[in-house]
N, C-alpha and C positions, 0 to 999 in steps of 0.2 A: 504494500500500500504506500502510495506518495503522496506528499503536502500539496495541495494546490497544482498535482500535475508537475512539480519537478521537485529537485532534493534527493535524499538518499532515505530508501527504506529502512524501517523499524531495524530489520534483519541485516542490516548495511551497517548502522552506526552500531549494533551490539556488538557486530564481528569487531571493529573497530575501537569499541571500548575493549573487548578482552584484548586483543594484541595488545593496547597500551597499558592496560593493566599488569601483565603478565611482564612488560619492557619496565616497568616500574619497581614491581617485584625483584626481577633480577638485578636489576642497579641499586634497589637496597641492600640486597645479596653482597653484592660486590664493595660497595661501599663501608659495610658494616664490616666483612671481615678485613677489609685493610685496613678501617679503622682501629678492630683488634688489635692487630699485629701492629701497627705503630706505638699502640698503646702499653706493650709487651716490652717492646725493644723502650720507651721510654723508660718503664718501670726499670727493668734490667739495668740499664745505663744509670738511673739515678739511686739503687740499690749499691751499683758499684762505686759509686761517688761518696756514698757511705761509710763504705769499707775502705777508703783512699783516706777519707776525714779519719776515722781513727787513727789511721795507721799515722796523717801528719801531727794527730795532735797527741800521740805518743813519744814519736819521735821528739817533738817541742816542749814535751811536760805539759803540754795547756790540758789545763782541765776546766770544762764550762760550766759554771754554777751558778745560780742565783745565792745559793748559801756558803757562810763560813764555817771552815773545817780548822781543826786543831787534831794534834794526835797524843795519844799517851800512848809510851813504847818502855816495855818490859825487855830490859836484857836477858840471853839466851839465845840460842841458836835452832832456827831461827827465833829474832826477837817476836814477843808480840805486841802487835801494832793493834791499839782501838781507836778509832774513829770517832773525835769529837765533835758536834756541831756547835756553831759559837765562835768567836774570836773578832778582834777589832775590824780588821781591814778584810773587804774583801780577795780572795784567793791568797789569803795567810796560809803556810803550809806547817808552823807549829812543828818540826821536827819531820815532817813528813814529804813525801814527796809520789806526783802521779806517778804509778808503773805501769797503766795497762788497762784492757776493759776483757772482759768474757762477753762475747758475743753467741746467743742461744738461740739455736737454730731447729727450731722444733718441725719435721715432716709433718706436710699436709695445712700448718697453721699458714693464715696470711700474712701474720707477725712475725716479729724479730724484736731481742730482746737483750740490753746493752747496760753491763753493770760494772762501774769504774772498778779500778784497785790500789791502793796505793801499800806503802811500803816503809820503811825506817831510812830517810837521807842519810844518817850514818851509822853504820856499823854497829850492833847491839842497842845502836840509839844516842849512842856516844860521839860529840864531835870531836873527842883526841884520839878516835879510834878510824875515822875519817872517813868516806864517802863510800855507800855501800856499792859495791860491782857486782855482785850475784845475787840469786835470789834466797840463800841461805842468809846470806850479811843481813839483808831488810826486810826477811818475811813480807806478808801480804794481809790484806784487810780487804775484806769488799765494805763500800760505803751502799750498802743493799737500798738506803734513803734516794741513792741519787738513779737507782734501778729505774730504768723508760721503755717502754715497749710503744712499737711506732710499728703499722704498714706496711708494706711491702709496696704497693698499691694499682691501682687498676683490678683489683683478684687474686692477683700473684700470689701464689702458695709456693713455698718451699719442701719442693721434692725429693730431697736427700742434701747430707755432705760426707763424702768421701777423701779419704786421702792413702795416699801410694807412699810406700817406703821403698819403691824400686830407684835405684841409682841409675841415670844414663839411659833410661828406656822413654819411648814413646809413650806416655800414661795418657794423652788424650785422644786420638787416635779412637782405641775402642771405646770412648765415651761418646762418638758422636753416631752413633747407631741409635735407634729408637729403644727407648728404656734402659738408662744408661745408670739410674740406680739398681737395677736388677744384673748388675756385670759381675762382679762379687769377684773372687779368686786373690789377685793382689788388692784390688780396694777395699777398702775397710771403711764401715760408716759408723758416722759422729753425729752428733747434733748438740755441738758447739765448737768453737774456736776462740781461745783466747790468744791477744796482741796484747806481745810484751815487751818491754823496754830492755836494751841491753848491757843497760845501765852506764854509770857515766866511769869513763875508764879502759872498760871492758871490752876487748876485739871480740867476742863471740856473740855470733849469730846470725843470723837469716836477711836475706837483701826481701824488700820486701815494695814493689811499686818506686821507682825514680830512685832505684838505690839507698832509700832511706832503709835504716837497721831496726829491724824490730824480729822479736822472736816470736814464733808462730807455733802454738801447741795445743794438740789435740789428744783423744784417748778414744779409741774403741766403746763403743757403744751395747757396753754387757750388763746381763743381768746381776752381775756382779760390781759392775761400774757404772747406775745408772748416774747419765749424764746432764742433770740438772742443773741451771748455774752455783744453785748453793751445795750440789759434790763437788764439781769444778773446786769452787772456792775452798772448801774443806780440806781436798786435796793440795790444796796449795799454800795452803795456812797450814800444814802441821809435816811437811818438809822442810829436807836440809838443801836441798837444791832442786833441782827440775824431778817433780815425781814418777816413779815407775812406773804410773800407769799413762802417763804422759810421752805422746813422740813429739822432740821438737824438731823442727823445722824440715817435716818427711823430704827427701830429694826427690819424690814422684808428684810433691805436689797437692793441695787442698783443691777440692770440685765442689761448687755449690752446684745443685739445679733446680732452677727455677720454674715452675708448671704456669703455663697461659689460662687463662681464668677463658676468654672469649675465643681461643684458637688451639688450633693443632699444632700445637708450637712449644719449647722447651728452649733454654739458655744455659749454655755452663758458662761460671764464671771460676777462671781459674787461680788462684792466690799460691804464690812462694813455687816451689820447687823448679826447675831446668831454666823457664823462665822469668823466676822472680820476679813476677807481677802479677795485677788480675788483669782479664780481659773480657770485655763485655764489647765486643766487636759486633759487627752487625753479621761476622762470619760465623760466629758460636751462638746465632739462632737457627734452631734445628727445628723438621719438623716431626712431630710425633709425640711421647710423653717422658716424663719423666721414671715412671717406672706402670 
């Protein structure tokens, strides 16, 4: 049937709507997954921008607080450090000094979870015993007060973290296959990392991003070591040096991987080992999942 004898049929303009309906369809189609995956690779990149900030403001001693910290330090080996809040001037260190953060990396969550440490500036707490170099000389504190847990964001879930004690090998390589938390054999997963200072003095330890020195340690993730930031902490508070259940600075390397909330999509980001940095390239977005 036609209007007035010209125009296009009932049957004309419907075929006409569904094609443009359906060209609609697919262009949100398209649009939305790219939007995803931009949103992926943001997340990614500004995660690793993250992990750069601790590691400079390790390196720098800066610690960012709105509050004042004091410390009371017990001689002994290691000494122990408690954590005062209080004192006149802001970022007073009162005997104390930042060494570090535990960074908790819990699979599946969307979060991340970041809790400073500081330690004894010298030696049993002693300045005629002079500046601590190890982690035995200044024990450790976490300031659990200044503990924050922040996003990932767009979705982003954290899909595992792994790290390789193979020397001289290819360790990323077979992570970029789909479900690269399910590779098991040399990797070993964790769900935390702590960045640590290597103290002022001290040649040992790990290059870690732009050659800044920080030491990087992790532990196997057993039912016997479960890895919460307050084990973490425990174990590092009641050491004479770097603890047994502790690898530092594996030569195959820390792998996060991160899961796409909107896409088929996955990122490893890689920290310390062969090459002593992380990378969140736009090469180490893979598709498929994380485990």
């Amino acid at each position: 049937m036609k209007i007035g004898g010209s125009g296009y049929t009932i049957i004309e303009v419907m075929i006409v709507l569904a094609i443009s309906g359906a060209l609609l369809i697919g262009a949100a189609a398209i649009i939305g997954g790219k939007q995803g995956t931009t949103q992926f690779q943001v997340s990614s990149r500004d995660f690793n921008d993250v992990l750069n900030s601790i590691s400079n403001n390790i390196s720098n001693g800066y610690f960012s607080t709105v509050k004042t910290w004091s410390c009371s330090v017990t001689t002994g080996s290691p000494p122990t450090v408690t954590p005062i809040q209080g004192g006149t001037t802001q970022g007073s260190n009162g005997q104390c000094m930042f060494i570090g953060q535990v960074v908790q990396l819990t699979p599946s969550s969307p979060n991340y979870t970041v809790t400073p440490l500081i330690g004894a500036q010298y030696k049993g707490g002693s300045a005629s015993n002079g500046f601590s170099v190890t982690l035995s000389d200044s024990g450790a504190a976490a300031i659990t007060q200044e503990t924050a847990t922040a996003p990932i964001g767009n979705g982003v879930t954290i899909g595992c973290v792994l790290y390789n004690t193979t020397s001289g090998a290819d360790t990323i390589t077979p992570l970029k296959s789909n479900r690269p938390c399910d590779v098991g054999g040399q990797y070993v997963a964790s769900n935390a990392i702590v960045f640590l200072t290597t103290y002022q003095g001290s040649s040992v330890g790990g290059t870690y991003g732009n050659n800044r020195q920080i030491n990087l340690l992790v532990a196997a993730n057993t039912s016997t070591n479960a890895l919460s930031t307050n084990s973490y902490i425990q174990n590092i508070d009641t050491t004479t040096g770097i603890p047994a259940a502790f690898v530092q600075n594996p030569p195959g390397g820390i792998y996060i991987c991160l899961q796409s909330a909107s896409s088929d999509q996955y990122a490893l980001l890689e920290i310390g080992g062969a090459n002593s940095q992380t990378t969140t390239q736009s090469s180490t977005i893979y598709t498929g999942s994380c485990s």
